[in-house]
C-alpha positions as CSV (number, residue, x, y, z in Angstrom):
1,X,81.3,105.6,-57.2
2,X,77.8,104.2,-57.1
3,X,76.5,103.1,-53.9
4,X,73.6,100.5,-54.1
5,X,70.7,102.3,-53.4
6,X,69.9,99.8,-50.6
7,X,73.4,100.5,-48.9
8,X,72.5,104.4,-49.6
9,X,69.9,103.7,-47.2
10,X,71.2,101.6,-44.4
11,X,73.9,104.5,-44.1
12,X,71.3,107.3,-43.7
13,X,69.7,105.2,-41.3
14,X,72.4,104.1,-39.0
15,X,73.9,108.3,-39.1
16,X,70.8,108.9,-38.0
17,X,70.4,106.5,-35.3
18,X,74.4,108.1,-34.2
19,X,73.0,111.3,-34.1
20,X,70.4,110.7,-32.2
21,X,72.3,108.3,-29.8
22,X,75.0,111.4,-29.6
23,X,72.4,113.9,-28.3
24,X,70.6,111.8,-26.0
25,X,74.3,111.0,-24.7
26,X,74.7,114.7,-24.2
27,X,71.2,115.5,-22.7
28,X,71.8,112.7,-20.2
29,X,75.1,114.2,-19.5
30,X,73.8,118.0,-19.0
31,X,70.8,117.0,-17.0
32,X,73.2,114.3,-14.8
33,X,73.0,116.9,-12.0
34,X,69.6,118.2,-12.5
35,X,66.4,116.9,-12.1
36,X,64.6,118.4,-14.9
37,X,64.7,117.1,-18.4
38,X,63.8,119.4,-21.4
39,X,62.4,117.5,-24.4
40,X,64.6,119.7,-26.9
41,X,67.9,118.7,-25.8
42,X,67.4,115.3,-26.4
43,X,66.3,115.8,-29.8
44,X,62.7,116.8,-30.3
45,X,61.9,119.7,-32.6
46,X,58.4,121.1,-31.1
47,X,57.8,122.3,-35.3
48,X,54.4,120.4,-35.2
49,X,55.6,118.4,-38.7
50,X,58.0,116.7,-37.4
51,X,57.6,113.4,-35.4
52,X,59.1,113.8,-31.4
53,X,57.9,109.9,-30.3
54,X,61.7,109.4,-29.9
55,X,63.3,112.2,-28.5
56,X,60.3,111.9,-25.6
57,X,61.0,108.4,-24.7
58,X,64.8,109.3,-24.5
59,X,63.7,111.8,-22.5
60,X,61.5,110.3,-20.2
61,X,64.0,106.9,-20.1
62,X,66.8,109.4,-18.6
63,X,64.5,111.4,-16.2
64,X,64.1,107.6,-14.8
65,X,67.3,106.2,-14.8
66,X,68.4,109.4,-13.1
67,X,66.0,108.1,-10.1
68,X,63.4,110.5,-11.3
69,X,63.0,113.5,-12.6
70,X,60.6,116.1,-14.2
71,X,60.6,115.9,-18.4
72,X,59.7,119.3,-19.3
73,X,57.9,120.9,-22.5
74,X,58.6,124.1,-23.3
75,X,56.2,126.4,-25.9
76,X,55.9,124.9,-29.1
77,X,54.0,121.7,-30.7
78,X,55.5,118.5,-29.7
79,X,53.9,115.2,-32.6
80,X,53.9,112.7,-31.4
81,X,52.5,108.3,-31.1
82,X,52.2,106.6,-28.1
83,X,55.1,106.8,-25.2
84,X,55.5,105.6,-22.4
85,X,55.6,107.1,-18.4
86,X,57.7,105.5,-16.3
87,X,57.8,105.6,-12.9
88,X,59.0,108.5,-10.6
89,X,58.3,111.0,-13.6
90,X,56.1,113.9,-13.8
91,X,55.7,115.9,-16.7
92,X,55.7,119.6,-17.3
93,X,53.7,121.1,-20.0
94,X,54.5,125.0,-20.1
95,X,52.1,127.0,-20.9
96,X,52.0,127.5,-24.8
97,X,53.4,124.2,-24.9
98,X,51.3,121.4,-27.0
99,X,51.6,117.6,-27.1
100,X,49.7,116.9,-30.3
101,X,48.5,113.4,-31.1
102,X,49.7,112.4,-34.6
103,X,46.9,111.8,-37.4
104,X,48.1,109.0,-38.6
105,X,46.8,105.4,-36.6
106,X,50.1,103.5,-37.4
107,X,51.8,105.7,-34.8
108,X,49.9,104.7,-32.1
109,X,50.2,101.2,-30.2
110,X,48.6,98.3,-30.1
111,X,46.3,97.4,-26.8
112,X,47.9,94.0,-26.6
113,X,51.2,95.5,-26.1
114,X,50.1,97.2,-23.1
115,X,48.6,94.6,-21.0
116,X,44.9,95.2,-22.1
117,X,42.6,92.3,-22.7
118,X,45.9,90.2,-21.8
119,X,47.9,90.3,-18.9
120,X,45.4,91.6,-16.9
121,X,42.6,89.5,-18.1
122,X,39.7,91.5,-17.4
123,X,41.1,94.9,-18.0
124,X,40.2,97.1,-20.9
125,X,40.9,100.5,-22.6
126,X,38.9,102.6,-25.1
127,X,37.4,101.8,-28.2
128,X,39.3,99.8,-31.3
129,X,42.7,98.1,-30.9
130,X,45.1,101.0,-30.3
131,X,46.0,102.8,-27.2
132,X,46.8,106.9,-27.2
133,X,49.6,109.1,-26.3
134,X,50.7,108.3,-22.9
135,X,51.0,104.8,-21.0
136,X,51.7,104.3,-17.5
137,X,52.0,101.4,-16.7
138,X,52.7,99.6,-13.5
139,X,54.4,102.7,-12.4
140,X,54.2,105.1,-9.3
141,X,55.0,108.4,-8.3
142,X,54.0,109.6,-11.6
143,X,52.6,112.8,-12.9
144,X,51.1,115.2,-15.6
145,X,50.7,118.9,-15.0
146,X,51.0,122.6,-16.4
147,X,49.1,125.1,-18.2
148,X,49.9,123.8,-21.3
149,X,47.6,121.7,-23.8
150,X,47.6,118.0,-24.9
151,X,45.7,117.8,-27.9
152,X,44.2,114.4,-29.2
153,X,43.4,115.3,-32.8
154,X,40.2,113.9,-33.3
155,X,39.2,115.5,-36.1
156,X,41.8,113.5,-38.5
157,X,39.5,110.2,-37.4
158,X,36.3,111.2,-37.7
159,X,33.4,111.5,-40.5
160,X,31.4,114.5,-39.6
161,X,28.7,113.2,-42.3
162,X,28.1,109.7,-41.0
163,X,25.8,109.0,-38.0
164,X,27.6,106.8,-35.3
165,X,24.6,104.1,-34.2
166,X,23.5,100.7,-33.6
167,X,20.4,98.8,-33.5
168,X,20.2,98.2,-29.7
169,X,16.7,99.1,-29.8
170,X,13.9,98.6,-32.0
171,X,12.0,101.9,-32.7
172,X,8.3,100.3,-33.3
173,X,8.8,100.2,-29.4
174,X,9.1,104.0,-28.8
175,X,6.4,106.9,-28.7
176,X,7.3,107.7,-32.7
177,X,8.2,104.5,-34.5
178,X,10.0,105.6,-37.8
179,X,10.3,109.1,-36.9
180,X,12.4,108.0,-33.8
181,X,14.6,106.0,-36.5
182,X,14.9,109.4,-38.2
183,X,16.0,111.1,-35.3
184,X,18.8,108.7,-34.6
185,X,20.3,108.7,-38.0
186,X,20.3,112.8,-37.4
187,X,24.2,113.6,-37.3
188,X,23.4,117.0,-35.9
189,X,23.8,116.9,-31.8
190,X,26.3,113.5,-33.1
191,X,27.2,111.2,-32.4
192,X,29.2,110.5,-36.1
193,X,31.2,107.7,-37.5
194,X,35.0,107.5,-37.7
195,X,36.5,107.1,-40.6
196,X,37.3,103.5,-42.2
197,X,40.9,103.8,-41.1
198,X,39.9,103.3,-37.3
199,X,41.0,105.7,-34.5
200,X,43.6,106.1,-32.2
201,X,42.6,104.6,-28.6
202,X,42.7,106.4,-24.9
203,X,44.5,109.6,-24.6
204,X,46.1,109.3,-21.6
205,X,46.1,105.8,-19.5
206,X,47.0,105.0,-16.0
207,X,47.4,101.2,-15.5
208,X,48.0,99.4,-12.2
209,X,49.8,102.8,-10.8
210,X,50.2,104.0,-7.4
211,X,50.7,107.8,-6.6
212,X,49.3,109.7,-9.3
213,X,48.8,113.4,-10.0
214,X,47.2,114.7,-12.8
215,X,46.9,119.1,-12.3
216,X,46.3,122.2,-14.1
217,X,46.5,120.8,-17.5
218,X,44.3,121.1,-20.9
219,X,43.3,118.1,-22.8
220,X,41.7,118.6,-26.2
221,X,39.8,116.7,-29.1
222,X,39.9,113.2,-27.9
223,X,39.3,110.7,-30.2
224,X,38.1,107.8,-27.7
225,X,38.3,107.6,-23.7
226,X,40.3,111.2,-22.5
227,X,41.7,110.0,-19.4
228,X,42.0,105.9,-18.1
229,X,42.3,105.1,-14.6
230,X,42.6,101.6,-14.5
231,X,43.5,99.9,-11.2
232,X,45.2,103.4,-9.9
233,X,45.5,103.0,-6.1
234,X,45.9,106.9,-4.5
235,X,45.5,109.9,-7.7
236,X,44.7,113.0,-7.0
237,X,43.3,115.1,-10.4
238,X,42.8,118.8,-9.9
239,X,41.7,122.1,-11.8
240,X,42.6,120.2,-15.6
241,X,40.5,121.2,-18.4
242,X,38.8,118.6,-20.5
243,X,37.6,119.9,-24.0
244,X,36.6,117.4,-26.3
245,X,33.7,117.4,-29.2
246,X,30.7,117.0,-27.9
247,X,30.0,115.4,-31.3
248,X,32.4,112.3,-31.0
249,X,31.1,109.2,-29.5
250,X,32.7,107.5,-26.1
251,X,35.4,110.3,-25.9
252,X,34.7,110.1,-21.8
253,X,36.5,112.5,-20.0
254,X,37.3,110.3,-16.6
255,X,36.8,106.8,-16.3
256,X,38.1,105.3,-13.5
257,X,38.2,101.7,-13.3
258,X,38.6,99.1,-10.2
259,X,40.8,102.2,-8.2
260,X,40.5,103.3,-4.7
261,X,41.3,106.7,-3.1
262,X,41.1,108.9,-6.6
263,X,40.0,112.5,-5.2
264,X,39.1,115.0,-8.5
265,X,38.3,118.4,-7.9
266,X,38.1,121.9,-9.7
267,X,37.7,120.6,-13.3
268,X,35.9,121.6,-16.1
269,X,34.7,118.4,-18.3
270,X,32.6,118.9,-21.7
271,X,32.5,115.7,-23.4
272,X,30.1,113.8,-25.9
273,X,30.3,110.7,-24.1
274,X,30.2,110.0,-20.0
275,X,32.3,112.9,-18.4
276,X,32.6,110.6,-15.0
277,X,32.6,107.0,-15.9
278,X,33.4,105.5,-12.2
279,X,33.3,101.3,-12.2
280,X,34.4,98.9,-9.5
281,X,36.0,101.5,-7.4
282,X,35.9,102.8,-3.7
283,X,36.2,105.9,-2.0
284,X,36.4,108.2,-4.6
285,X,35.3,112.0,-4.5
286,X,34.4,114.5,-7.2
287,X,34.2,118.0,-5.9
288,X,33.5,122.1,-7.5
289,X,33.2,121.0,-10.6
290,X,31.8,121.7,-14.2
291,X,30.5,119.1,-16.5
292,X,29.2,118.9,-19.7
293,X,27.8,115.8,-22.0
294,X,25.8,114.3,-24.5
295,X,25.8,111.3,-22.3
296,X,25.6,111.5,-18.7
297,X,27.8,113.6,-16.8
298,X,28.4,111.3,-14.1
299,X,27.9,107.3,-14.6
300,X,28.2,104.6,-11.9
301,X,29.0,101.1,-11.5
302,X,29.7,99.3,-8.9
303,X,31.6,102.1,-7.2
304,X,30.8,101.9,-3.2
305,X,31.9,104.9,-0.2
306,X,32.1,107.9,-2.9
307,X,30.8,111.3,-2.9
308,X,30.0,113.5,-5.6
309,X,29.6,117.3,-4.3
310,X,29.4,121.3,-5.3
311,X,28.6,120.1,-8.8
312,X,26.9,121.9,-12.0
313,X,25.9,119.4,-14.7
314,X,24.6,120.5,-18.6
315,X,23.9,116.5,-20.0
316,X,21.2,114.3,-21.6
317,X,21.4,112.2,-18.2
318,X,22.3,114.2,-15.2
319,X,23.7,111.1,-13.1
320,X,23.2,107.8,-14.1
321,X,23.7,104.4,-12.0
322,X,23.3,101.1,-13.6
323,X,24.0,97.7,-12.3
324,X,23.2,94.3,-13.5
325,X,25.2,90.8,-12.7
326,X,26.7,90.8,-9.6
327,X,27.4,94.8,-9.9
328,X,27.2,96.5,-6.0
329,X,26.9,100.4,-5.4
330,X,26.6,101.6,-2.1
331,X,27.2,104.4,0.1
332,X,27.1,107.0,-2.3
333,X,26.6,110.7,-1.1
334,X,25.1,113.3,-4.0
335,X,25.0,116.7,-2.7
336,X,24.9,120.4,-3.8
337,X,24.5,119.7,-7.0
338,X,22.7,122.0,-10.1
339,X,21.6,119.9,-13.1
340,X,20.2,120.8,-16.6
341,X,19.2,117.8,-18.6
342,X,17.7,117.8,-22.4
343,X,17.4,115.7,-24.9
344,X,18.8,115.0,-28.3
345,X,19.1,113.6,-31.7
346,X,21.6,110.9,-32.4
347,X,22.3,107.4,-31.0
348,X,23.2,108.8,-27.3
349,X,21.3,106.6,-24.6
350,X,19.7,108.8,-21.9
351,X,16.3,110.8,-22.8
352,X,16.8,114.2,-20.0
353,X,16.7,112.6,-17.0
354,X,18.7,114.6,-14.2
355,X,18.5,111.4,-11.5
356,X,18.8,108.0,-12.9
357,X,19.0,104.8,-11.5
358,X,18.4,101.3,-13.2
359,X,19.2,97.5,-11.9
360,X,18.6,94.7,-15.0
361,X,19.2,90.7,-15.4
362,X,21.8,88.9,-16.9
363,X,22.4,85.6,-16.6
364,X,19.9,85.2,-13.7
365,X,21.6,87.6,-11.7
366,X,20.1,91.3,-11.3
367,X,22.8,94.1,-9.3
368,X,21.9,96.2,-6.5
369,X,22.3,99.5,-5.4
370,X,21.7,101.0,-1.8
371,X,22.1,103.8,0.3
372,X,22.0,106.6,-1.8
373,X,21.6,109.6,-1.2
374,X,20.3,112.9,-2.9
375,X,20.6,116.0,-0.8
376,X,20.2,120.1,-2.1
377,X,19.3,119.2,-5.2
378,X,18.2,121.7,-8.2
379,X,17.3,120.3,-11.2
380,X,15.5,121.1,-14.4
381,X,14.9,118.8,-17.1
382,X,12.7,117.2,-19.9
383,X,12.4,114.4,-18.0
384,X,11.9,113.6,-14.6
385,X,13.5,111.1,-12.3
386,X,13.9,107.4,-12.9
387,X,14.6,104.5,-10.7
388,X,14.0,101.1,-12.4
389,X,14.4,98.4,-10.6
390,X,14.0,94.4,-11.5
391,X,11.9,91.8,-9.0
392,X,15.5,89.8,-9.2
393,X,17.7,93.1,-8.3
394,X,17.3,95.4,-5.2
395,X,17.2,99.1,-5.6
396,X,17.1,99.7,-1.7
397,X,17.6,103.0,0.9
398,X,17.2,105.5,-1.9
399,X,16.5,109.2,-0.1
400,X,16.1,112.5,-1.5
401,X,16.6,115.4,0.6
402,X,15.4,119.3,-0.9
403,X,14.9,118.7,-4.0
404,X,13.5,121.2,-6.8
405,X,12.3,119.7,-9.9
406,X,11.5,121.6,-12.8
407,X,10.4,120.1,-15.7
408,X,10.0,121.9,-19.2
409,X,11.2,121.5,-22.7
410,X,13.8,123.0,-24.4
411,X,13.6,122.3,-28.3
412,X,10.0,121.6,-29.5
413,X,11.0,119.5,-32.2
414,X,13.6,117.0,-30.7
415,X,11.0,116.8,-27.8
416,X,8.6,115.7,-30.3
417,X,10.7,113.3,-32.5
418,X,12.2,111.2,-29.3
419,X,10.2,112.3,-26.1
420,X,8.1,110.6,-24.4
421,X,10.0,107.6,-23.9
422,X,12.0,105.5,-21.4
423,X,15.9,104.2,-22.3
424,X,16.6,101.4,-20.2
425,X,19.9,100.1,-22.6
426,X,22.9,98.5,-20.8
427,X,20.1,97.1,-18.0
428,X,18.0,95.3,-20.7
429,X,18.6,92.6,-23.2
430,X,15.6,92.8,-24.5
431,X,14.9,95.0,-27.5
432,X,11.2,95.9,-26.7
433,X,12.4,97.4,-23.2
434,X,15.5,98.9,-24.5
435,X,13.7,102.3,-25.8
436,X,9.9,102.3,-25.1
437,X,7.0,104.3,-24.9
438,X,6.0,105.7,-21.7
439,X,4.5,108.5,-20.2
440,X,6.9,110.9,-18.2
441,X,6.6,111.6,-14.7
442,X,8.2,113.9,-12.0
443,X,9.7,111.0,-10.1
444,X,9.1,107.3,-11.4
445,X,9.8,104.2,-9.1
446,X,9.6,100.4,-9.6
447,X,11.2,97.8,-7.9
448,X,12.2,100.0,-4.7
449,X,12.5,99.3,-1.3
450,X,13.2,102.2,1.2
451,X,12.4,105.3,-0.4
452,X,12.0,108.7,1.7
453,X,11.0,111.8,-0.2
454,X,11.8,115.1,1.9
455,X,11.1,118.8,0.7
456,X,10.6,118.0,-3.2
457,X,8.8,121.2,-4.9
458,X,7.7,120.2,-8.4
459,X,7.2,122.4,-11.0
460,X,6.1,122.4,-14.3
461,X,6.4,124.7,-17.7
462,X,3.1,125.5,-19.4
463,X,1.8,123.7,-22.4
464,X,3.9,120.4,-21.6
465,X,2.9,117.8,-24.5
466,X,0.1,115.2,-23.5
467,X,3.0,112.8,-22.2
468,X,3.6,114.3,-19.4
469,X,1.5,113.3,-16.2
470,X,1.9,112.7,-12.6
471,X,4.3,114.2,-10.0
472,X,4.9,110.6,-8.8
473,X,4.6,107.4,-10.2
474,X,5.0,104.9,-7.9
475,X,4.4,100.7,-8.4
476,X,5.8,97.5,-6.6
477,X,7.7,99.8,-3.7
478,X,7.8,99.2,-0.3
479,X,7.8,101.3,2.7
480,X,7.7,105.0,1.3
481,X,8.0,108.1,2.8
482,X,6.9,111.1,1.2
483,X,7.0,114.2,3.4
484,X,6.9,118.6,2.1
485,X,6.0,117.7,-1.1
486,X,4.4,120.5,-2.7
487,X,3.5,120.2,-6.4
488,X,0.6,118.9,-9.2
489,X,0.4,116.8,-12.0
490,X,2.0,118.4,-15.4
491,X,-1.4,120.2,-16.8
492,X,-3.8,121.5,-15.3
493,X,-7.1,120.2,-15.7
494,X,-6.1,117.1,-16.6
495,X,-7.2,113.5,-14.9
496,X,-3.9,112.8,-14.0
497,X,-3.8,112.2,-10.2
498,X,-0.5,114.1,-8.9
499,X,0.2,110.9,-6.7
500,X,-0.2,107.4,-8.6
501,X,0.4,104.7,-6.4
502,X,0.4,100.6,-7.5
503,X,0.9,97.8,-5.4
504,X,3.1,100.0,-2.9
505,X,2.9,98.6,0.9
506,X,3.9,101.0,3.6
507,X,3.4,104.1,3.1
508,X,3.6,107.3,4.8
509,X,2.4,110.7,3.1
510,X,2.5,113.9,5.4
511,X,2.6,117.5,5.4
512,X,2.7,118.0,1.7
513,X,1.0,120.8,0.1
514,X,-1.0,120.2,-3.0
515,X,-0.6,123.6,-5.4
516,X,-3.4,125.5,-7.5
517,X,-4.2,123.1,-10.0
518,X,-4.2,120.4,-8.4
519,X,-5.9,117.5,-9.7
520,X,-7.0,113.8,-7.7
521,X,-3.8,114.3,-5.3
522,X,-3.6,110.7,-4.4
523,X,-4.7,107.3,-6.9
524,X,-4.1,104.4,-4.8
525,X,-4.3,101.0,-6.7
526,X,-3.2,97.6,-4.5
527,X,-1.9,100.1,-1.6
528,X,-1.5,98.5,2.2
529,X,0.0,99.1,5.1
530,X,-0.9,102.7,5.9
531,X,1.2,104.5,8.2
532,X,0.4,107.9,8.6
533,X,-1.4,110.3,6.7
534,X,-1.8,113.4,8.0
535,X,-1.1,117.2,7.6
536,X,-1.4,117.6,4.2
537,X,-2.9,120.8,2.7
538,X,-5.3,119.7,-0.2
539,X,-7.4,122.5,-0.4
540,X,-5.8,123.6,-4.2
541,X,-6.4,119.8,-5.3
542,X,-9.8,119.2,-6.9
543,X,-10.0,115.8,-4.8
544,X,-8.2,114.3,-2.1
545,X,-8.1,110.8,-3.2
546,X,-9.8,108.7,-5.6
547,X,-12.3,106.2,-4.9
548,X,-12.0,102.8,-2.7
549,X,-8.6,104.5,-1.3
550,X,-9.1,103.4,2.2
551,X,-7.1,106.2,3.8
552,X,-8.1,108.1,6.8
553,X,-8.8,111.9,6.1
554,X,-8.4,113.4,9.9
555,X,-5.4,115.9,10.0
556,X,-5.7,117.2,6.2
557,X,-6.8,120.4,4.8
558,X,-9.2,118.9,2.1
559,X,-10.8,120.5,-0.8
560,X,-14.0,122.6,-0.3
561,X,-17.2,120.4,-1.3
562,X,-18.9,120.9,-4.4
563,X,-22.6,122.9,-4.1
C-alpha cells in the first residue's frame, strides 16, 4: 500500500522525535547518579556533518534538572546553532574535542529571543540580528573550560575580496586626501565585508549571570564579538586562548559590559577588532597577558577601580579610552605594560598610538576621565601619545610614571598613504575632525587638567618623515609637571622646539636632560603661572628657550654661547 507522501513524512518525523526522546530517557537514567553528562549518550554524533543542537540541549537540560552537573565533550567535532547554558552547569571540552559553529545563519537565534534590545532595554550583543553558540542567560554557577577548541567558523560568512568601511570620515580632511580613500578601500591588513547572507552573532554570551568561570579553553574564527559579558556580577576568565582573523571586523575578543568583579588573567587574545572592550563596569583586572589587534588591544568606557597589569600589546591603538555623554572612568591603574603600535590599511580607527585618551560632545554633554595612571611603561610606535580633551569634558589627574617612548615606522608605504594624521571617531560628530591632518608628536595634550610627567626618555628612528615634530605638544592644560625628561624633537636640525607649550598655566619643568640634537628645548606661547624651573641640563639643545618666554634661567645647564 501507498502511503501519502505527506503521512510518509509525519511518520519519519515523529520515529525520529521517539528515538531521540528514548535515548535522552536513557542518558538521563545512566547519568541519574553521576554528575557528569557526556554529549554522546544523549544523541550527538561528534562526525562534524551532522547537526548536535539537540542532543546538547538535552544534555545540558539533564545536567540541570539533576541540580547540576558537568556536560562533557569528548574528542571529536560537535555542529552545532545556538544553545543554551543553564544554570549550575559547566562544560567540559576535552582536549581534541571541537564545538564547531554551523555555516549556515538559519541555525543560529534571533537577538530578540534572548533578551537583547528588549527585555533589558539598553542591552546589546554583537553585530546583525543573530546571537552565536552559547547563551547564558540569567543563570549562575556556570562555566566553560578544557583544552579543547570552540570554533566559530567565520570563514563561511565572510567575503575576503570586499573591503568592510563606512564614510565616518571625510578624507579631503586627512594628510593624503584621495590616497587616504585608497588606503581604506585596501582589503589587505582587512577589514572585509561579510557576505550578503549576514553572519552569525556573539560566540559565546553571558547575560545577567552571577558566578562565572571561563578557563583553559580555545576559541577560534569568530565571526562577530568572541566572548559577551553582559551584566556578569563575579567571572573569573583564565589561561583561554582567543584566535580569531585578524582580518574580520568587530570579532572582539572580551567585552565586558555594565559587570563588576570580572578578574582575566593568563590569556592570549589576537583579534581584528578590540581584544578588551571594558564598558560601564567596576573593579575589573586584566593581568600576564598577550594581546593582539587591528583595533586597540585594550578599550575603555566608563569602567572605574580597574587595573590592567604585566601586559604585552602588538595593536594599531595600544590602549584606548573614550568617553563622551555622561561616560565616567576613573581610578584606572596601567602598569608593567610593553606595547608595539603600527598602522594600517583598511577602515580600522586608531593611527599607532600606544596611549590614547579622548573626551567628545554629544548632546551638550562631554565625559570625563580621571585618575589614571601610567606607570613602567615601554612603548614603541608610529605615533606618539594622545590625550584629547573637549572645553565641555574633563580629562583630569592623568600621570605617567617611567616611560620609554620610541617612535619609528615600520612599513614605509602605509606610513605614507595614512600617517600623519589624528583619528578622533567615536568622540566626534563632526566629519572634518573625525580623521585630520596633524603633525605627530611624542606626547600630545589638549584639554587637560593635572598632568605629571616622570622619567619619560624619548627616542626617535632616523629619517622620520617631515610630520613628525616635537617631544611634547602641549595647549589649553593646566598645572603640569614635567620632571627626568630626557629627549629632542624627531629630526635633528630641525626648528621644531622639543617642548611646545600654548596657553598652559602652571607649570613646572625640572631636572630633564635635553639630548644631542637638541633643538629650542622650550616654545612657550600664552604660558603663566611658573612654578619652578630649575635643574635642567640644556647644554645638547641649541637654545634654551625661545624668545619673550619669561622664565628664569638660574639652576640650568644652558647651551654654550655662540662666538
Amino acid at each position: 500500500m501507498n502511503l501519502p507522501k505527506h503521512l510518509v513524512i509525519l511518520g519519519a518525523t515523529l520515529l525520529f522525535g521517539l528515538q531521540a526522546f528514548a535515548i535522552g530517557q536513557r542518558a538521563e537514567e545512566k547519568s541519574a547518579h553521576s554528575d557528569r553528562f557526556d554529549v554522546r549518550e544523549f544523541g550527538a554524533k561528534g562526525d562534524g556533518t551532522t547537526l548536535d543542537t539537540q542532543a546538547i540541549e538535552a544534555a545540558i537540560g539533564a545536567a540541570n534538572k539533576a541540580g547540576g552537573g558537568t556536560v562533557v565533550f569528548l574528542p571529536g567535532t560537535y555542529l552545532t546553532g545556538t544553545f543554551r547554558l543553564l544554570s549550575n552547569v559547566t562544560l567540559d571540552v576535552e582536549a581534541g574535542a571541537v564545538i564547531q559553529g554551523s555555516g549556515k545563519v538559519a541555525d543560529y537565534g534571533a537577538i530578540e529571543d534572548f533578551g537583547f534590545g528588549r527585555t533589558y532595554g539598553l542591552d546589546y550583543t554583537g553585530e546583525g540580528s543573530r546571537v552565536g553558540l552559547i547563551v547564558a542567560e540569567n543563570a549562575e554557577n556556570v562555566g566553560i573550560l578544557g583544552r579543547g577548541t570552540i570554533n566559530g567558523n567565520s570563514d563561511a560568512f565572510f567575503d575576503f575580496t570586499k573591503p568592510h568601511y563606512s564614510l565616518d570620515f571625510d578624507p579631503k580632511y586627512t594628510r593624503q586626501g584621495q590616497g587616504f580613500m585608497d588606503a581604506v578601500l585596501n582589503t589587505g591588513d582587512g577589514p572585509i565585508d561579510f557576505v550578503p547572507t549576514g553572519r552569525a552573532g556573539t560566540m559565546i554570551i553571558f547575560s545577567h549571570c552571577k558566578n562565572v568561570l571561563i578557563r583553559d579553553i580555545t576559541l577560534r574564527n569568530a565571526p562577530n564579538w568572541t566572548v559577551h559579558l553582559q551584566t556578569v556580577q563575579g567571572a573569573v576568565v583564565e589561561g583561554i586562548h582567543i584566535l580569531n582573523d585578524l582580518r574580520i571586523p568587530n570579532n572582539d575578543g572580551v567585552d565586558c559590559i555594565g559587570c563588576r568583579d570580572v578578574h582575566f588573567s593568563d590569556c592570549d587574545i589576537r583579534t581584528g577588532d578590540d581584544d578588551f572592550a571594558i564598558v560601564g563596569s567596576e573593579d575589573v583586572s586584566v593581568n600576564n597577558c598577550s594581546l593582539t589587534s587591528n583595533s586597540s588591544a585594550i578599550r575603555l568606557e566608563d569602567t572605574r577601580s580597574s587595573v590592567f597589569s604585566n601586559l604585552t600589546i602588538h595593536a594599531n591603538r595600544g590602549i584606548g579610552i573614550y568617553e563622551r555623554g555622561k561616560g565616567r572612568t576613573a581610578s584606572v591603574l596601567f602598569s608593567g605594560i610593553v606595547i608595539d603600535t603600527h598602522l594600517l590599511t583598511g577602515h580600522w580607527w586608531g593611527k599607532g598610538e600606544p596611549i590614547y585618551i579622548a573626551i567628545g560632545e554629544t548632546k551638550g554633554l562631554a565625559g570625563s576621565v580621571s585618575d589614571v595612571r601610567f606607570s613602567n611603561v615601554s612603548a614603541e610606535g608610529e605615533n606618539g601619545i594622545v590625550l584629547h580633551g573637549d572645553p565641555k569634558g574633563s580629562i583630569r589627574d592623568i600621570s605617567f610614571d617611567h616611560v620609554w617612548l620610541h617612535l619609528r615606522v615600520t612599513r614605509k608605504d602605509v606610513n605614507a598613504a595614512v600617517g600623519g594624521n589624528f583619528d578622533l571617531r567615536w568622540t566626534t560628530d563632526s566629519l572634518k575632525t573625525a580623521v585630520f591632518e596633524h603633525d605627530l608628536t611624542g606626547m600630545y595634550a589638549r584639554f587637560v587638567k593635572g598632568l605629571e610627567i616622570h622619567g619619560l626618555n624619548m627616542q626617535w628612528a632616523d629619517g622620520m618623515p617631515g610630520y613628525y615634530s616635537s617631544a611634547f605638544e602641549l595647549e589649553d592644560v593646566q598645572d603640569l609637571t614635567i620632571d627626568r625628561f630626557q629627549g629632542r624633537q624627531a629630526t635633528i636640525g630641525s626648528d621644531n622646539p622639543v617642548i611646545a607649550l600654548k596657553r598652559v598655566n602652571g607649570v613646572s619643568i625640572r631636572d630633564c636632560v635635553a639630548t644631542e640634537g637638541a633643538s629650542t628645548f622650550l616654545s612657550a606661547n600664552q604660558v603663566t603661572g611658573e612654578r619652578l624651573f630649575a635643574g635642567n641640563d640644556l647644554s645638547d639643545a641649541r637654545q634654551a628657550f625661545d624668545a619673550k618666554t619669561g622664565f628664569t634661567l638660574t639652576g640650568n645647564l644652558l647651551p654654550a654661547k655662540k662666538k
